[in-house]
MIKE-789481 format. One record per residue (C-alpha): residue in three letters; z, y, x. Coordinates in steps of 0.5 Angstrom, whole numbers, plus 500, padded with zeros to 3 digits. Example, Ala and Ser with C-alpha at 12.3 -4.5 7.8 and 13.67 -1.06 7.14 Angstrom:
2
ALA516491525SER514498527
***
This chain:
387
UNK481493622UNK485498619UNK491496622UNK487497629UNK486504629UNK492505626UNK495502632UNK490506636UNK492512633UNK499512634UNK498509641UNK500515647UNK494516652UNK495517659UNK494525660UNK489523668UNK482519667UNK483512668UNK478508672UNK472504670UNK477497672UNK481500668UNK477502662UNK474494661UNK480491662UNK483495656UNK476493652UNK476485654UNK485485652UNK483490646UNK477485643UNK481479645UNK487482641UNK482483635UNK479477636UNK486472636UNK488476630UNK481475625UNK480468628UNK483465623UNK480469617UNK472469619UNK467465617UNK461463619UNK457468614UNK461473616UNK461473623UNK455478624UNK459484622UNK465483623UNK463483630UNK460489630UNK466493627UNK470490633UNK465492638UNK467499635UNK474498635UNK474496642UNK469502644UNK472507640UNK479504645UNK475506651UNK472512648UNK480515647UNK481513655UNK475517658UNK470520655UNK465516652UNK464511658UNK463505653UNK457508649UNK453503654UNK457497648UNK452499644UNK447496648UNK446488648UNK447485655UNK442483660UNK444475658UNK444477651UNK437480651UNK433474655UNK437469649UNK434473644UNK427473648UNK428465648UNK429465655UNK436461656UNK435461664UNK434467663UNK439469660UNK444464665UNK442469671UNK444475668UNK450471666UNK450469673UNK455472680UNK448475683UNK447479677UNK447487678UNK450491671UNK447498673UNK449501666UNK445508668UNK443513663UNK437519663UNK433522658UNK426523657UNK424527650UNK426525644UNK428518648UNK434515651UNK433511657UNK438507660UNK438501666UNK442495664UNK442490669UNK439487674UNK437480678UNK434475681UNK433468682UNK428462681UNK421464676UNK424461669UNK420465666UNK414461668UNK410466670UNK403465673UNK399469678UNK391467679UNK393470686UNK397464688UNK391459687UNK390455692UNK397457696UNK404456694UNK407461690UNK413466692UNK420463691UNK423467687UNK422473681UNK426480681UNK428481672UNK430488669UNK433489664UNK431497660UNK434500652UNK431505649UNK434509644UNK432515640UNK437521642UNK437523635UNK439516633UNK434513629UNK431507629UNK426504634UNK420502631UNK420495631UNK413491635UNK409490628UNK410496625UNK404499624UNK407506627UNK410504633UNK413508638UNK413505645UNK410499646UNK406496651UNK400500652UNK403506652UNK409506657UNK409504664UNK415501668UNK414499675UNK418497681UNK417502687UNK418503694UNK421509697UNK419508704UNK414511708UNK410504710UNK410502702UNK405507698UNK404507691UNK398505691UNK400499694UNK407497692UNK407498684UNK408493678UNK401490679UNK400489686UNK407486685UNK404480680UNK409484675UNK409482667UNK413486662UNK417482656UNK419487649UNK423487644UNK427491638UNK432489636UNK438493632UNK434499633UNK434499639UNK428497643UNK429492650UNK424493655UNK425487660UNK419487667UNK419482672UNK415481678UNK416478685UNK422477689UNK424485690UNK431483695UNK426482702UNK425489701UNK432492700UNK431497706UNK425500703UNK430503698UNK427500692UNK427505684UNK424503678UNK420508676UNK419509667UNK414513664UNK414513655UNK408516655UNK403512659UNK396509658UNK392510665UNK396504668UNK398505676UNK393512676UNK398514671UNK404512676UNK400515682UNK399522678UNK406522675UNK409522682UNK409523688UNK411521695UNK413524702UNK407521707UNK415521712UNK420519709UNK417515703UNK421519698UNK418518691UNK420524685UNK417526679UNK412532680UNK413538677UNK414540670UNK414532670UNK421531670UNK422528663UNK416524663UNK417522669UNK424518670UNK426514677UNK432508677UNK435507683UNK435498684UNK442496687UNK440490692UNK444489696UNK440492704UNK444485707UNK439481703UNK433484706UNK428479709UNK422482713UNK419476715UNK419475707UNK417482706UNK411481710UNK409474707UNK409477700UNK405484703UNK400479705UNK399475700UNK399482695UNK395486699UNK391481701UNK391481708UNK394477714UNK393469716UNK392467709UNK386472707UNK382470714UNK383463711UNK381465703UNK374468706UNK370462703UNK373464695UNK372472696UNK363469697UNK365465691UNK368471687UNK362474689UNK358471687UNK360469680UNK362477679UNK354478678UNK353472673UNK351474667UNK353471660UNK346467659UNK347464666UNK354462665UNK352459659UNK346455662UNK350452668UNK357451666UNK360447660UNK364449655UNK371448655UNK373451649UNK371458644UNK376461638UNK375468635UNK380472634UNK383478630UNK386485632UNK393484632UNK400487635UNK404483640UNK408484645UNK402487650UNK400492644UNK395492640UNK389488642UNK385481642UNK391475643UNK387469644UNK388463648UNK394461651UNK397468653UNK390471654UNK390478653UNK385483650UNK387491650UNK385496644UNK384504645UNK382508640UNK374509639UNK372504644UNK367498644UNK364495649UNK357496652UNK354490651UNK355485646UNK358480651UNK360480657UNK363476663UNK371478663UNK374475668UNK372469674UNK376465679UNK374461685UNK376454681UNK369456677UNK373458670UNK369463667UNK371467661UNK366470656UNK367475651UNK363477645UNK365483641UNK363483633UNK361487628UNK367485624UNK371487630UNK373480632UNK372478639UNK369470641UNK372469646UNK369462650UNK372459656UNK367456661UNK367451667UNK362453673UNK361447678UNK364450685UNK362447692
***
């Protein structure tokens, strides 16, 4: 590696900026030099940091070009973050043509954000929503890719550290549309069937959300809202921004700038579907055709909003009960139980009863919870009969 960057040094640099064709076209010759030259001497056990050194090598290139444009290589790529994540599919849409590199960098505090990419395409992440009980799910999911990074370069905590920094239950990252018929409160990662995938690795934590498919609203100028310090869900989103009644634009509030940070999401305006769009706003708002013919669920929900664990008890069947430990995971720290089942856990709270009914659906599945006094949690999955 010596002989690079003696190479380098003795090269003669343009005096103008060079553009950004230019720049990666330099990086990928560069890396391929270096690659063609060590091919014949690597081997498998040192592959890990030799690699590292001729990123650096071929970043330290394109730094001499044009002022440091290629920090963005310290970063793994979209497609390298959903492989670490196990997520090949993934990984092969953001390796894919409609992939968007996006590489946008803002501060917030202490922290470094930056948007690495987007995509869309099929749901390979095999996301589930009980909104899409009895009705056909959307074709597709929109995915992004985030890298936090701390500004004074130290590491990011790793997910099971017993001192985290950002994780799940404390930061938000929301799609939002800057449109004046799309309010905040309607349009936000929850409405928009999102779900949120972390990952640390190399110090860096990588932060990757999904949610229905964005591209039918291309025309309604759609962002990516972050916020580090967040623990309210979408009241926080609602209080860290605002948005202007007539024309839709969204802005941090003041003094709420370096909390509050706002992406722009490059899609494509040609892809804008409003037929799409008012097929998705009504089945994430609940309104149109499908909501008059959802009629007869909503009494059942009703209904089975006001059983109580004794009654749930006596008229279901048990379909299975685990006990499960406080723990930290990929949605912060809580109760993980069942498959991909989710209990938060804020600091100083207990529940107000001993049990209780935590969620319902018009399918009769009913889940009971039971806090302990060791701090575990019996959770019980019931079966109602529905008519």
């Amino acid at each position: 590696m010596g002989n690079v960057y003696d190479e380098m040094e003795n090269l003669q640099w343009p005096e103008y900026e060079l553009t950004r064709a230019q720049q990666e076209q330099i990086l990928r010759k560069a890396l391929q030099h270096i690659e063609d030259t060590h091919r014949q001497t690597a081997t498998v056990r040192r592959v890990r940091r030799p690699v590292w050194r001729l990123v650096a090598a071929a970043a330290a290139l394109c730094c001499l070009c044009a002022g440091g444009v290629a920090a963005a290589g310290h970063f793994l790529a979209p497609a390298q973050v959903a492989q670490q994540m196990e997520q090949r599919d993934l990984a092969a849409l953001f390796a894919g043509a409609d992939a968007v590199p996006v590489e946008e960098t803002q501060q917030a505090g202490d922290y470094t954000v930056t948007l690495l990419g987007l995509t869309s395409g099929a749901n390979v992440t095999e996301y589930w929503s009980s909104d899409w009980e009895g009705s056909d799910a959307p074709r597709g999911r929109s995915y992004a890719v985030l890298a936090v990074s701390r500004r004074d370069g130290t590491p990011m905590a790793d997910l099971d550290a017993e001192t985290t920094d950002v994780t799940v239950s404390n930061s938000l990252v929301s799609p939002v549309l800057a449109a004046p018929d799309c309010p905040l409160m309607e349009y936000n990662v929850y409405t928009m069937n999102g779900a949120r995938h972390d990952l640390v690795e190399e110090g860096v934590h990588y932060i990757l959300v999904e949610t229905d498919l964005l591209e039918p609203f291309a025309d309604k100028n759609p962002q990516l809202a972050v916020m580090l310090s967040s623990t309210a869900g979408v009241s926080d989103l609602l209080n860290g921004y605002t948005q202007d009644p007539e024309t839709g634009t969204i802005a941090p509030k003041a003094g709420m700038e370096s909390q509050c940070l706002l992406f722009d999401l490059p899609i494509d305006e040609s892809k804008a579907d409003p037929e799409q769009a008012a097929a998705l706003r009504d089945q994430w708002l609940g309104t149109g055709d499908t909501a008059a013919e959802n009629t007869d669920g909503q009494d059942l929900l009703d209904d089975l909003e006001t059983l109580t664990p004794e009654q749930v008890r006596t008229q279901g069947t048990l379909q299975s009960t685990e006990t499960v430990s406080i723990t930290d995971g990929v949605y912060g720290t809580g109760w993980y139980y069942g498959n991909g089942g989710f209990q938060a856990s804020v600091a100083g709270w207990e529940p107000q009863e001993k049990d209780w009914v935590a969620m319902w659906s018009d399918s009769g599945q009913v889940v009971l919870m039971t806090y302990n006094p060791d701090d575990t949690l019996t959770v019980e999955q019931w079966l109602l009969p529905v008519q």
